[in-house]
N, C-alpha and C positions, 0 to 999 in steps of 0.2 A: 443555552448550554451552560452547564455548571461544570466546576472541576476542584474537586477535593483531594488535594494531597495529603498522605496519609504518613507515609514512611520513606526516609532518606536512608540509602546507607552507606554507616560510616565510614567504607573505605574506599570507595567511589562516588561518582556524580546520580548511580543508579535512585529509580523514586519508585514508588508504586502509590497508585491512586484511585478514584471512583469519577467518571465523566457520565454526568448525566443528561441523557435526551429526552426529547419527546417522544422516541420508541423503546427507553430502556437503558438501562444504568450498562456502562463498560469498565470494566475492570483493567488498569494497566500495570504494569506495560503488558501491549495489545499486537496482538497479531493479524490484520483486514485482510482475508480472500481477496482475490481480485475477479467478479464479474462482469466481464467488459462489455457483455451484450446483453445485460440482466441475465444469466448466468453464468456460474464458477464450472467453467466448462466439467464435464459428466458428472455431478453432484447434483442431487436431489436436495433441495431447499432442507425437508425431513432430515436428511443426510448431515448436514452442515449445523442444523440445532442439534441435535440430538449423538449424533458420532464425532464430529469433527468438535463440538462445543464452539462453534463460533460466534463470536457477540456482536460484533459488525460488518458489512461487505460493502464491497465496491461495485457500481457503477461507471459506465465509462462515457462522459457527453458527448465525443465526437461518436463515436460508434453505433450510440440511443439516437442521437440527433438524424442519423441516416437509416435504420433501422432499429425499432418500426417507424421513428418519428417523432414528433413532437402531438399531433393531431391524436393517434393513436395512444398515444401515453395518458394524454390529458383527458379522454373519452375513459380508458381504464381506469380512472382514478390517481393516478403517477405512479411511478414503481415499485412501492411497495403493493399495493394495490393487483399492479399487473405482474409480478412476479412471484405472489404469496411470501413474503419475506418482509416478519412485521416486527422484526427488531431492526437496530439503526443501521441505518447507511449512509455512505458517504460518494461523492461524486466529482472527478476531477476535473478539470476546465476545458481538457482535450489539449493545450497547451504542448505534453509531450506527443501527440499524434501528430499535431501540425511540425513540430519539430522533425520526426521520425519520416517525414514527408516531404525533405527536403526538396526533392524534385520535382514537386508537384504543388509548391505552394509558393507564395508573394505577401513577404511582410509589411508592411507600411501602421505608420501611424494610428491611422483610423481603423484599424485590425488586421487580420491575415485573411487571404482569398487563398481558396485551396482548390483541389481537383479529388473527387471524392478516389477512394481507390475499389469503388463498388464497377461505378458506370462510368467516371472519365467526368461526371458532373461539375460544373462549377459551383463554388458554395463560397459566404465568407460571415468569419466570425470577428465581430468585434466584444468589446467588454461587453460593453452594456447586453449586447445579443446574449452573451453569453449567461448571463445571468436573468434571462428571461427562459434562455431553456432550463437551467437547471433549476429555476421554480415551477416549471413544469413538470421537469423528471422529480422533483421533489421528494431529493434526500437531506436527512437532517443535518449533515454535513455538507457544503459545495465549496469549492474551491477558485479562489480569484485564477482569473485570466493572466498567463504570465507566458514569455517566452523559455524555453530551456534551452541555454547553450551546449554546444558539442564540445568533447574532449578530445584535443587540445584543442584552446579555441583564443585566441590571438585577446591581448589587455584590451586594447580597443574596441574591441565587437562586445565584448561581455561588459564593459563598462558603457557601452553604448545601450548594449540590449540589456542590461538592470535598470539604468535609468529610464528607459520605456515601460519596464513590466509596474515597474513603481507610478510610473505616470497612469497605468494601466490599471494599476491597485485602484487609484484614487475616483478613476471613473469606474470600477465595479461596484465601491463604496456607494456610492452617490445613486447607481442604478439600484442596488440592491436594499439602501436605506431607504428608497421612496418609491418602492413597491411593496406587494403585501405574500406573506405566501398563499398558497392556493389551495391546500385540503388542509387548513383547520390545525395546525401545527406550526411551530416556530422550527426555522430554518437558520444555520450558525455559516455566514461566511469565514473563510479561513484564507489570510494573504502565504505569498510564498514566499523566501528566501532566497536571491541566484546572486550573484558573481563571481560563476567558474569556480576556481581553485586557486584564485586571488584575494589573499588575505586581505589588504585593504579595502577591496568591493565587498567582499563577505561580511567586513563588518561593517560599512556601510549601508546595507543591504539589509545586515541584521536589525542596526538602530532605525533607521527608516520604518519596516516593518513593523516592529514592538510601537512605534509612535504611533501606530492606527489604533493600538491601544482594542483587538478584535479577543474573543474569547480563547481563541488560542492559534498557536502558530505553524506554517510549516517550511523545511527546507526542502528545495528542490534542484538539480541540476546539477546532481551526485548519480551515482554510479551509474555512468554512462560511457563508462571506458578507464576513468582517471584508478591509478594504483588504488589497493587498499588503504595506503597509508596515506593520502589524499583524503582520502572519506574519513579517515579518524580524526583526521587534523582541523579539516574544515570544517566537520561535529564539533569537535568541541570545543571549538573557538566560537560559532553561531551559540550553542548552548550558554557559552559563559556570557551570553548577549542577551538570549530573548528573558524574557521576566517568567522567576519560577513559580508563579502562581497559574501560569495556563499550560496545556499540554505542548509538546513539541511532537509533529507528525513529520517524519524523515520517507521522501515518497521513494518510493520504487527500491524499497531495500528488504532483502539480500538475501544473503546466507546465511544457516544458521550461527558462524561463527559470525558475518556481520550484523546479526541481532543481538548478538550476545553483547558485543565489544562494544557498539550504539548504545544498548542500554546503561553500560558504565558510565559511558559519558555523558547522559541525562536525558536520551530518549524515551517516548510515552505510545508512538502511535506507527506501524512499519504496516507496508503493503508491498506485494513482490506475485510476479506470475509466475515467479522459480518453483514452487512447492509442484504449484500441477505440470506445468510443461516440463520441468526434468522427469516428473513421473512418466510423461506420455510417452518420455523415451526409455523408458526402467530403471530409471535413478530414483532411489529412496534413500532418504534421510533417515539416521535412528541415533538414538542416543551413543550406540556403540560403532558409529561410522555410517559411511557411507557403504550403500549396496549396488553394484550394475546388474539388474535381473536377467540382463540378456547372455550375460555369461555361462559356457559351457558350466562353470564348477558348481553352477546350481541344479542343474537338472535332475539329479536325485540327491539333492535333499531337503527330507520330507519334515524337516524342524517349521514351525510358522513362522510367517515370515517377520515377524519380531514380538515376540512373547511379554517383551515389557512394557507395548505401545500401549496408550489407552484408547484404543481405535480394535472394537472386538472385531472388525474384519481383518484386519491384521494376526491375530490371535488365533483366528478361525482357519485360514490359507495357508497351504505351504510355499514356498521357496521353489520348489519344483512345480507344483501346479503354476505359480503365479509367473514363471521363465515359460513354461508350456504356452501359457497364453501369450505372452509376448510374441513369440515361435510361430502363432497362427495368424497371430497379427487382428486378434480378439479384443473389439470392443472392450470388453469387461477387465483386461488386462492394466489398461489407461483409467477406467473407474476404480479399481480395488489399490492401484497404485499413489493416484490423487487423492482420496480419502484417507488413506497411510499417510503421505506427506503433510496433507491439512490438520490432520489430528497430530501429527508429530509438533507442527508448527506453534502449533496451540498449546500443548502441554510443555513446550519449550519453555513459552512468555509466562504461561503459566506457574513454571517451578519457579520459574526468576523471581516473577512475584511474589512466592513463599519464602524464598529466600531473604529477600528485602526485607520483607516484615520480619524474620527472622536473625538480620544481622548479619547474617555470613555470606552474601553475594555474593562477595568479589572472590573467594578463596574457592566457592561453587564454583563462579563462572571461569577460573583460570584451570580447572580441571574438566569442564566441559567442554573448551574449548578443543582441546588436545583432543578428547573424543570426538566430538563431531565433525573434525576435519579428516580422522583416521578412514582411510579405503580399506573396505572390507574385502 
């Protein structure tokens, strides 16, 4: 993996860049769908090149590792293979699922033993496992094995559980350096960033990470509860840390105003399953606020349902049909809504990028912001 920084601007920490793969150049700052089971739930692959403009998606290893499998992946060729989706992807370590699983997993040393939440199954992932399936799933991006602490989460346990995921780095390193990948492409691991919301682990955490000296970086173990104003702090304190010649991937974020406000701060690479899942319940995002489809005060009216999207089924729909479907509780309601939100999200990181390269980000994004927080 390569990465070309291209443009700083000058009144923020904001960058815009070019990350190249073995499936296709990405443009940042970058917005990743998240497909957790090889698909970005009701999106058509077609859907997602072509309307949504997406340049990379997610994969999620605990979810592939259970279904279809590993067996079945590696018989289809890996996933891009088995999902027809042949620009890049990226793949998370499962790390937040065994997290999210608290009741049903056992962390130790030598890995985490879980209970699947399919069949009650036992299972257990340690690094090195971990880094055999995801050369199997075989995305150009994988992500090292780490644990993610809860918010709030006690000095002790997060300075406990950094120093394991760090010890954990070092054994995915070592698994991953002396293996090969498996369909004929080079594959880029990527370590994590954690210590809570504790500034002195954070940067701990940070310089640790950047010494593995990997193509680029990411933070983890952010918005998981802690204020907004936690997650800015602890961005951009980790940013003033990792080295600006590789990307920074900030996982599991956010909202459109916390992509904005991340990107200021020197973020490169965001992934979030808020775009589709607020859709599935008729929250859309637009440039001029937000929208609840389910609300009475749409139903006659027959305006589309955001005329400035660059998503023509947005263009195409009205506001009233599109609350209708909600009302019937219609499939196609959750697809035309999800599509709207992905292509919002996209043309988001998109402008920003134009802006960067144009100089005037910061003065953009503090007038975006006010918009896209506004309830319509």
């Amino acid at each position: 993996m390569k990465f070309d920084l291209q443009h700083t601007d000058p009144n923020s920490s904001a960058r815009a860049g070019v990350i190249e793969t073995a499936h296709g150049k990405i443009e940042t700052p970058i917005f990743m769908p998240v497909g957790t089971a090889a698909t970005v739930k009701g999106v058509h692959q077609h859907e997602l090149e072509n309307e949504v403009k997406a340049q990379i998606i997610l994969g999620n290893t605990y979810h592939l590792y259970l279904r279809p499998g590993m067996e079945i992946l590696e018989k289809g060729g890996g996933l891009h293979q088995f999902n027809g989706w042949n620009k890049p992807m990226l793949t998370d370590s499962g790390g937040y699922q065994v997290y999210s699983l608290s009741s049903q997993r056992k962390i130790k040393e030598e890995g985490v033993t879980f209970k699947s939440h399919i069949d009650g199954s036992k299972h257990f992932f340690s690094p090195e496992g971990v880094m055999d399936i995801q050369r199997t799933i075989g995305a150009d991006i994988i992500m090292a094995f780490d644990e993610c602490t809860p918010y709030p989460c006690e000095y002790k346990y997060a300075k406990k559980s950094m120093e394991m995921t760090h010890r954990w780095l070092k054994r995915c390193c070592d698994r991953f350096d002396s293996t090969p990948p498996k369909y004929g492409f080079e594959q880029t691991l990527v370590p994590i960033v954690q210590g809570s919301t504790y500034k002195d682990l954070r940067i701990q955490s940070a310089e640790k990470i950047a010494s593995f000296d990997r193509p680029a970086n990411a933070i983890g173990g952010l918005a998981v509860g802690e204020p907004a104003e936690e997650l800015y702090r602890t961005t951009e304190l980790v940013c003033g840390i990792l080295p600006k010649e590789k990307p920074r991937y900030l996982m599991g974020v956010g909202t459109p105003e916390n992509l904005l406000e991340c990107i200021a701060l020197g973020i490169d690479m965001f992934d979030c399953v808020m775009p589709t899942r607020n859709a599935r319940h008729g929250h859309l995002f637009t440039s001029k606020g937000i929208l609840n489809m389910k609300n009475a005060k749409w139903k006659d009216n027959f305006s589309v349902i955001d005329e400035d999207s660059s998503c023509s089924t947005s263009r195409f729909y009205t506001k009233a049909y599109l609350r209708h479907l909600f009302q019937c509780k219609e499939l196609l309601a959750s697809q035309i809504a999800s599509l709207h939100n992905l292509s919002f999200y996209l043309w988001l990181v998109g402008e920003a990028r134009k802006h960067i390269i144009a100089g005037d980000f910061y003065d953009w994004k503090k007038e975006m912001v006010v918009n896209v927080t506004r309830r319509l």
